[in-house]
VOBA-1610 file (N, C-alpha, C; in pm, whole numbers, padded with zeros to 5 digits, always signed):
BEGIN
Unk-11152-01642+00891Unk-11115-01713+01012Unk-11003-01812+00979Unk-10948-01806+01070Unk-10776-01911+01016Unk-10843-02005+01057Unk-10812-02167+00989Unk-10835-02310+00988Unk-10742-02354+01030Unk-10729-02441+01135Unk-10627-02565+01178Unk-10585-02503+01345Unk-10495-02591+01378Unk-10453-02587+01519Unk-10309-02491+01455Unk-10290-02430+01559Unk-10171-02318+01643Unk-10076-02435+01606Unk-09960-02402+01525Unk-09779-02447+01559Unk-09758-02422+01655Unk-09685-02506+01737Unk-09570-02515+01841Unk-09462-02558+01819Unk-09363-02517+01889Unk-09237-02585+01882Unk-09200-02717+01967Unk-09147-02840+01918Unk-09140-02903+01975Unk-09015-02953+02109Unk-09087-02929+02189Unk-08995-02934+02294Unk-08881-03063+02350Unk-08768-03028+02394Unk-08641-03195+02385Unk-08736-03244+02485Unk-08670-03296+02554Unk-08713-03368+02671Unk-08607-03341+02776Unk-08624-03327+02953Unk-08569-03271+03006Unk-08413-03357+03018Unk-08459-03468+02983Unk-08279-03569+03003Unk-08167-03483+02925Unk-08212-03432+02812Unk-08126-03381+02690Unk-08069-03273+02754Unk-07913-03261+02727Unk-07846-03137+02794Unk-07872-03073+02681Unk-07867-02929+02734Unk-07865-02807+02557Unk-07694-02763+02573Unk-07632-02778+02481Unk-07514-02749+02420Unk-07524-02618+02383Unk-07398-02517+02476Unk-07359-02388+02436Unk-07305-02380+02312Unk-07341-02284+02268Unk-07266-02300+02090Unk-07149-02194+02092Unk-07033-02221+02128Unk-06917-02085+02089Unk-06884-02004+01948Unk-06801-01897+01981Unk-06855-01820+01842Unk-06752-01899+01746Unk-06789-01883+01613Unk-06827-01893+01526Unk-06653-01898+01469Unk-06581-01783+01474Unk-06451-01711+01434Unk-06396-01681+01552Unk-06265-01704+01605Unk-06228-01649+01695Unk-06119-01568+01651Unk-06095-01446+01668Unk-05972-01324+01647Unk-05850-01361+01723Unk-05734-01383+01690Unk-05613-01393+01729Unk-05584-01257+01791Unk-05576-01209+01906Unk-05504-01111+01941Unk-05401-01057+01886Unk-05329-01133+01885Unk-05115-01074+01816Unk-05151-01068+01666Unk-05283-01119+01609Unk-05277-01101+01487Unk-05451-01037+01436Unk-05457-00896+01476Unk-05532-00830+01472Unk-05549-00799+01271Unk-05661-00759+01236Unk-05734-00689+01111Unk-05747-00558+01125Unk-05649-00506+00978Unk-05682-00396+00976Unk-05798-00362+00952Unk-05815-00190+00970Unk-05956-00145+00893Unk-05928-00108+00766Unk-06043-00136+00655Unk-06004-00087+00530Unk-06034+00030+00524Unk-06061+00117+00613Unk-06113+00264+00578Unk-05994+00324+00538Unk-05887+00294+00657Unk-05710+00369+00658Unk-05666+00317+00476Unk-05717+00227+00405Unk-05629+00202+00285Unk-05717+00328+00181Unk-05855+00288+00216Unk-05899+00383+00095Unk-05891+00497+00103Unk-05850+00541+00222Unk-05827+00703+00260Unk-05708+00747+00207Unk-05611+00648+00226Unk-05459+00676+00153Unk-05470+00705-00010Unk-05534+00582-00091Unk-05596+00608-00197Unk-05658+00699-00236Unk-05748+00744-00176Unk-05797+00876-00189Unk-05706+00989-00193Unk-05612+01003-00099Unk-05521+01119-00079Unk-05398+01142-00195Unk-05355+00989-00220Unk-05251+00981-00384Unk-05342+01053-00465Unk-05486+01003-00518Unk-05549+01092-00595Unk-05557+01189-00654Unk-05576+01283-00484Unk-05647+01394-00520Unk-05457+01473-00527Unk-05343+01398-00493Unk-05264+01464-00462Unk-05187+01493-00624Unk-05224+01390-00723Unk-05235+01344-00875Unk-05317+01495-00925Unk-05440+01466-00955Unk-05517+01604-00953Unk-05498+01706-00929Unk-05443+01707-00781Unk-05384+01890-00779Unk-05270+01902-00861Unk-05155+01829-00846Unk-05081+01842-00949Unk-05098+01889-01150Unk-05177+01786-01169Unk-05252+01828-01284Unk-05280+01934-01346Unk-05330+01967-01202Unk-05486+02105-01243Unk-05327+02216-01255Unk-05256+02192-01168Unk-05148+02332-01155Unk-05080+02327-01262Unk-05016+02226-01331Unk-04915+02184-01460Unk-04982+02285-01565Unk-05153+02254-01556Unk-05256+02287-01710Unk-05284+02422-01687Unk-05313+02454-01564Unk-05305+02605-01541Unk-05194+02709-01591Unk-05022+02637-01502Unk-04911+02695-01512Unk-04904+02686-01737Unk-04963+02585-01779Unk-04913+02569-01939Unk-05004+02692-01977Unk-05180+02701-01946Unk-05254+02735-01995Unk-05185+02919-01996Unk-05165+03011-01860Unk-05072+03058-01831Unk-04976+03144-01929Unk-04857+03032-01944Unk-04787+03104-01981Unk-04795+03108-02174Unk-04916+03038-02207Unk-04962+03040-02405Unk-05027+03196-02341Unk-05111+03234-02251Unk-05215+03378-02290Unk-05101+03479-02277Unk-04958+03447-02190Unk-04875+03579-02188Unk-04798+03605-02319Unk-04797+03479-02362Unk-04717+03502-02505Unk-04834+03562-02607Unk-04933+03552-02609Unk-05041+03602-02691Unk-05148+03687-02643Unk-05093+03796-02591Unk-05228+03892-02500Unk-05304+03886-02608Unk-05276+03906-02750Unk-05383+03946-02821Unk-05516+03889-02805Unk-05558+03774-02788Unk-05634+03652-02798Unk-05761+03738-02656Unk-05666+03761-02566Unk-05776+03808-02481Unk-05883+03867-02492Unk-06027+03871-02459Unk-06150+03945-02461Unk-06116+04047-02412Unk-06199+04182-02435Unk-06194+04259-02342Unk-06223+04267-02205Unk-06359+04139-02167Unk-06352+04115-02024Unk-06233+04060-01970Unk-06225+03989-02023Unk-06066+03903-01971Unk-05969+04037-01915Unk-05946+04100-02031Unk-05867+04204-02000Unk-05878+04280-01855Unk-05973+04320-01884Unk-06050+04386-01748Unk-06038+04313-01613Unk-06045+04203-01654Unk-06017+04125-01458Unk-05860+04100-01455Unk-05787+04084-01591Unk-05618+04108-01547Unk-05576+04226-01496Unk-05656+04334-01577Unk-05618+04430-01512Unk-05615+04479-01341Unk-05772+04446-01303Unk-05840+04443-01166Unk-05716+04368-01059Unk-05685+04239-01112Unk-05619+04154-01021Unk-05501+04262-01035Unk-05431+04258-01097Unk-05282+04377-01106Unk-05272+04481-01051Unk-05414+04531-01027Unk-05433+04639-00964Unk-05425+04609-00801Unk-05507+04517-00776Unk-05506+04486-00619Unk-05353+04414-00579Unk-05297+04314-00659Unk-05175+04259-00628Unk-05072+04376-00600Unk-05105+04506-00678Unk-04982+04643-00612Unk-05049+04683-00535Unk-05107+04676-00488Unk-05181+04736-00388Unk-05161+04689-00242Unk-05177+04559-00260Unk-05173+04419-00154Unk-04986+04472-00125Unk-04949+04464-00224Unk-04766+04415-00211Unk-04694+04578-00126Unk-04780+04751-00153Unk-04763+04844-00105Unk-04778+04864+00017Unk-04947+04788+00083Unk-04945+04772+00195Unk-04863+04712+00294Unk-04811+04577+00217Unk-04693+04495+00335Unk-04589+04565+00321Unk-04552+04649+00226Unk-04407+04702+00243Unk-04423+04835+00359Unk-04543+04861+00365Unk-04563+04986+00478Unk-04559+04936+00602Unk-04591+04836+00591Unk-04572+04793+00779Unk-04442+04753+00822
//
């Protein structure tokens, strides 16, 4: 069983005016805040635009070391250069027919 009397709040008295409280910060119109979403999105986009670059440089290097050295290739390897070479004349016969 709870012990003691109920809290209340104590009430002004009716003479006392209550004072509106205005906010807090007011925003300048002509001098609006950006959102930071638009900066990190830009950031984001240099990035990934860094990265693709990258990935294509290490590819285009990686590339042109296996043409100078077919030897190195597996025989699977072989097998899907071949496959792709096969469909790329294939692909390139069809557009010349239309």
């Amino acid at each position: 069983m709870a012990q003691g009397k109920m809290k209340t709040k104590a009430k002004l008295p009716a003479n006392v005016k209550n004072k509106k409280k205005g906010a807090a910060f007011t925003r300048r119109s002509n001098a609006p805040i950006k959102p930071k979403k638009a900066k990190f999105q830009e950031a984001q986009k240099i990035k990934q635009a860094i990265t693709n670059m990258v990935n294509k440089s290490v590819e285009d290097e990686i590339r042109s070391v296996a043409v100078d050295t077919k030897g190195n290739l597996s025989k699977a390897q072989e097998a899907v250069a071949q496959q792709n070479k096969a469909k790329s004349d294939t692909a390139s016969t069809c557009s010349s027919l239309k």
